[in-house]
Every structure is written in structure tokens, then in C-alpha cells.
Steps between C-alpha positions, in 0.01 A plus 500: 500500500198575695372237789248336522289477813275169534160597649444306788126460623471540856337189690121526596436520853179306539319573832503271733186575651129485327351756742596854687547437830556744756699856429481363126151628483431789310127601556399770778206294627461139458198332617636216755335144514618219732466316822509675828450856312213690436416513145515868392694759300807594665770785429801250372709687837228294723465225300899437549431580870270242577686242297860591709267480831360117405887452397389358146493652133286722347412355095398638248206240344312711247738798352241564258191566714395845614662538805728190432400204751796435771522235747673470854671157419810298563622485167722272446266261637265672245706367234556167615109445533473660107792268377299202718173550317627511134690193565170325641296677163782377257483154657063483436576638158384182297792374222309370190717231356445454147596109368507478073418156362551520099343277210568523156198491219487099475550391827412113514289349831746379703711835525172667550396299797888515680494915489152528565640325790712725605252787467265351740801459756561882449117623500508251841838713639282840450721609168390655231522309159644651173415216219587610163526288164815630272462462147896456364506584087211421299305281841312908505242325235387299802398823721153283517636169666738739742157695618300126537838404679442759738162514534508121580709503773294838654252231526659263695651697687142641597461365849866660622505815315339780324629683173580811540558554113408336226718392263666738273784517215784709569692486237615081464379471809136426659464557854244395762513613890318284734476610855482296819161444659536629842335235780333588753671424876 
């Protein structure tokens, strides 16, 4: 009986660190950037040297360049400022909040007025608006009330918003975006 031997994959080892720094750079000559150094190309043996005199790291920025661009910095205060700054870009990133409000082909006046409503409330909060009629079974026959539907409340909303598509059947479904005005501060 002959055994079998399970294959095993061996675990990746993901480096830690994003850049070269220090005897982990390859190049001969590296051209060396950076605050109390003068900008030049250096042999990487004096680059290292000038880094161990200011006691701080040398980096490598730009591997790809021609000689790749080093700089004399502490680095794990480097990192720490990088980490700082795509925190403080992810937090400016804008989130677009997209509210639905749904009709159906023979929505009657009262209904009408209560979600048209609540899509002022969310143009007024700076969210997008997803309206769409859905025609259930055989309603599809009234595509033409769904797309007056629509178009009527594109109208009122007029002040607060502005459409950003017209509306259009998807399958049972007719969909109209309306995006927030933006006001000026």
C-alpha cells in the first residue's frame, strides 16, 4: 500500500516593509534627495555613510527611476506621517448615500405627496435619490403613467435637486436619479 503524502503549501511571507531601506538596496548609485543633504548622485557605499553619520535611514522612494531616488529619513516616522495622510485623504473622501423611494404605476395623490416628502428631506440631507415605479404582472401596460409619475415629481423636486438620469425601464422597473443641488456656503 503506497502512502500518500498531502502537499502542504508553504505560508507567504508578505514584506513588512513598502520600501528598501538601507543595506536592502540593490543599485550601485542612487541619486539621494532629502533635508540636510546635498541633492546629487551618490555611490550607494556613501549614500549609507551619510545616512549612519545623521544617525537616520536611508529610503528608497522611487525604485523605478534611473538612478533610483533615496532619502536620508527617519523612517519609521516616515511611515507614521504616510499612514497619517491616507487616514486624513480617506476621511475627505465624500460618501454618496443613495435613498430609494418606490411608486407603483397608479399611485393615487395622497401617497404621492407623503414620499415626495420624504425625497425632499433626502435631496435637503445631500443624498442622492433613486425613484423608480415597479410594474408587478400585467401594471407593464402602464410604462406611460410610471414615466409621467416620474417625470412629475423631477419637477417638483426642481428647486432641491437636479436629475442626473432620466427615467428609464429596466426590465419591470423604471428608474430616475435625482442629485442634490449643492448650496453655496
Amino acid at each position: 500500500m503506497a502512502i500518500r503524502r498531502r502537499f502542504r503549501p508553504q505560508p507567504r511571507r508578505e514584506n513588512k516593509n513598502p520600501h528598501k531601506i538601507n543595506e536592502k538596496i540593490t543599485a550601485p548609485e542612487v541619486r539621494l534627495v532629502g533635508d540636510n543633504v546635498e541633492i546629487g548622485v551618490y555611490p550607494i557605499s556613501k549614500a549609507l555613510e551619510k545616512a549612519n553619520e545623521l544617525e537616520l535611514d536611508l529610503v528608497e522612494i522611487s525604485p523605478k527611476a534611473n538612478p533610483p531616488v533615496c532619502k536620508i529619513i527617519d523612517y519609521k516616522k516616515f511611515l507614521y506621517e504616510q499612514k497619517k495622510r491616507e487616514k486624513a485623504m480617506k476621511a475627505k473622501a465624500t460618501k454618496v448615500i443613495v435613498k430609494e423611494i418606490r411608486f407603483g404605476p397608479q399611485t393615487d395623490d395622497h401617497d404621492y405627496e407623503f414620499k415626495k416628502r420624504h425625497a425632499e428631506k433626502f435631496l435637503k440631507d445631500g443624498a442622492k435619490l433613486k425613484a423608480y415605479v415597479f410594474f408587478k404582472g400585467r401594471s407593464i401596460v402602464y410604462k406611460d403613467q410610471g414615466e409621467i409619475l416620474l417625470l412629475r415629481l423631477a419637477q417638483d423636486l426642481e428647486e432641491l435637486g437636479k436629475v442626473e438620469q432620466m427615467p428609464k425601464l429596466e426590465g419591470k422597473r423604471m428608474t430616475m436619479f435625482i442629485a442634490p443641488k449643492t448650496s453655496k456656503k
